[in-house]
N, C-alpha and C positions, 0 to 999 in steps of 0.2 A: 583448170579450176583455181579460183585464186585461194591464195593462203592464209591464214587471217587467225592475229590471236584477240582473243576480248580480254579486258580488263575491266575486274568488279569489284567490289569491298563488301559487296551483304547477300539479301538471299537467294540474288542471279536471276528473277523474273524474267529480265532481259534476254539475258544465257539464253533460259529455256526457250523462249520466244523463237529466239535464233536457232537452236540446235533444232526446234519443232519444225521451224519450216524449212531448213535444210532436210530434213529427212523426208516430208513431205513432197519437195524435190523445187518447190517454189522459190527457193534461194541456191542458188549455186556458189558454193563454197566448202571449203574443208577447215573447221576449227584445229587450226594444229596445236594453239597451246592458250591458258588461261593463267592471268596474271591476275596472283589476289594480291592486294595490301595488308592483309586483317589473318593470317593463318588459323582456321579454324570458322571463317564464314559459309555458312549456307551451302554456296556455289561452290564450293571447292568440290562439296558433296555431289552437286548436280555432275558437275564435271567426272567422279568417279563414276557415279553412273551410266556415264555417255562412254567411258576408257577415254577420253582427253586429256594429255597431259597436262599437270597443272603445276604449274611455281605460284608457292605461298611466301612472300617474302617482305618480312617488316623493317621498312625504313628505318627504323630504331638501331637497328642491329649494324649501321651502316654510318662511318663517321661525316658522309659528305649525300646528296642526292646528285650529285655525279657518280660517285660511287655505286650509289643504290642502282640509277639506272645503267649505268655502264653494267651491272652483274645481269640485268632484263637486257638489255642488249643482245648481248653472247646468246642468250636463250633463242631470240627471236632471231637469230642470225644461223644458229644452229640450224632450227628448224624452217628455215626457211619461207619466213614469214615476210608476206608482200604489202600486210594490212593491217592495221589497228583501230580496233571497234572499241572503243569507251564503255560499258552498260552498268553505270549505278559505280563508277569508280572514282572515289571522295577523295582526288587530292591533283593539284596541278600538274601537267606535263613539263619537264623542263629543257632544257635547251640538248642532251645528250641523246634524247629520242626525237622531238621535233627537225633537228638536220637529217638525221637519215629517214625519216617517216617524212621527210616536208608535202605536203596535198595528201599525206596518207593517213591521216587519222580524223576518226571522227567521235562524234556525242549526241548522248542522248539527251534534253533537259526539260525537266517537265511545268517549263512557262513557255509563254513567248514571249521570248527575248526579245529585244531587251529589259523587260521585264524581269522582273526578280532573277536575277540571276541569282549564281554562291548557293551554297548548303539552305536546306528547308524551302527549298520554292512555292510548293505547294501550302506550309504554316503561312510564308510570305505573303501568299494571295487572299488566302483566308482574310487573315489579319487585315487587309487591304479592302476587305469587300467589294472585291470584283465582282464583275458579271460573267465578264468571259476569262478564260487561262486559257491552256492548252499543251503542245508540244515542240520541241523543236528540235531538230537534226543540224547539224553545224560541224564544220570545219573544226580542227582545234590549233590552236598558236596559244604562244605564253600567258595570254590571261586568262581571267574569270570569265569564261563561259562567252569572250569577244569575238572570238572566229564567226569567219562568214557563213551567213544561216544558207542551208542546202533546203527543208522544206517545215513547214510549219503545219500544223491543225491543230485546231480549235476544241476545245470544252466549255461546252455552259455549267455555271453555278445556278444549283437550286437556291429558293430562300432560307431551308435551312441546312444547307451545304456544312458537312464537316471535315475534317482532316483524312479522319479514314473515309468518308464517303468521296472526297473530291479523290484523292489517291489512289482510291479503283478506277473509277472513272477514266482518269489518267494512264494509269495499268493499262488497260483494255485499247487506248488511241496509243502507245506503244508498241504495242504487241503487234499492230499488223501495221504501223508505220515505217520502222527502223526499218523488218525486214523487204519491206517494199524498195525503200530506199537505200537501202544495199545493195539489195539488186541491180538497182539503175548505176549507180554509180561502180559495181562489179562491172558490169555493160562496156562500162565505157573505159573503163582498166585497161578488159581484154581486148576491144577495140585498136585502143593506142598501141597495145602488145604487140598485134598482128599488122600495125602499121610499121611498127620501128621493125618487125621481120623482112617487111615485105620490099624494104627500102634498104635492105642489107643484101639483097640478089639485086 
């Protein structure tokens, strides 16, 4: 079973999402660890709930973000984590977890890209008076929200679409996309796993 920490900043929707259908059995995987930005979010809570250990740990506190992620490093290396799930975590990835994580992390983002990317996507759209938004699952690399998109779906805006109405909306094509989409790409993890075994006899 692959190993996999998520990383969040607010009230973990996402988390839930995922811890739900793991348990349900629909997702095959073990949260071994949760990385907040914000000590003191939501999800840290969810996290207690589930017993998942969680590092709450603010950049601030840290004079470099090599530093900051080199101390997430050590975590994720401890516990022997094979994966990184993005869900709702507000700040870029940088170069000291993208080499060792390189094909292994992913995002959630609630346009389609490239479409509003960055912070507020969904005010983005509004603002924009789209018809359609939607979701997007993606690779991640050193930019804003640039990595190669893995799968997309779609939301319609009503005429009088708002921020918290498009947002649920959104919520709800989350909720059973991500963990679909983990899935397949968990698949094919353990796939590769049991090749580079089977090529070692």
């Amino acid at each position: 079973m692959i190993k996999i920490a998520i990383f969040a900043s607010g009230s973990g929707s996402n988390f839930q999402a995922i811890i739900d259908n793991i348990q349900s059995g629909s997702l095959e995987a073990e949260v071994a660890l949760l990385v907040c930005d914000r000590p003191g979010a939501f999800v840290t809570e969810r996290a207690k709930q589930h017993s998942i250990p969680a590092l709450s740990i603010a950049p601030k506190n840290y004079p470099s973000k090599v530093e900051y992620e080199e101390s997430i490093l050590k975590e994720l290396q401890e516990k022997e984590v094979e994966f990184i799930v993005l869900a709702g975590y507000m700040r870029l990835i940088g170069s000291t977890l993208l080499k060792v994580y390189e094909g292994k992390i992913v995002n959630i983002h609630p346009s389609l890209l490239p479409a509003f990317p960055g912070k507020d996507a969904i005010g983005q759209a509004i603002a924009a008076n789209v018809k359609i938004s939607g979701v997007t699952v993606h690779y991640v690399d050193a930019g804003m929200d640039t990595g190669p998109i893995i799968e997309q779906a779609t939301v319609f805006l009503s005429e009088n679409e708002t921020t918290e109405s498009l947002q649920k909306k959104i919520h709800e094509v989350e909720h059973q996309l991500y963990p679909t989409v983990l899935q397949h790409l968990f698949n094919k993890l353990e796939e590769k796993k049991d090749e580079q075994k089977a090529s070692t006899y």
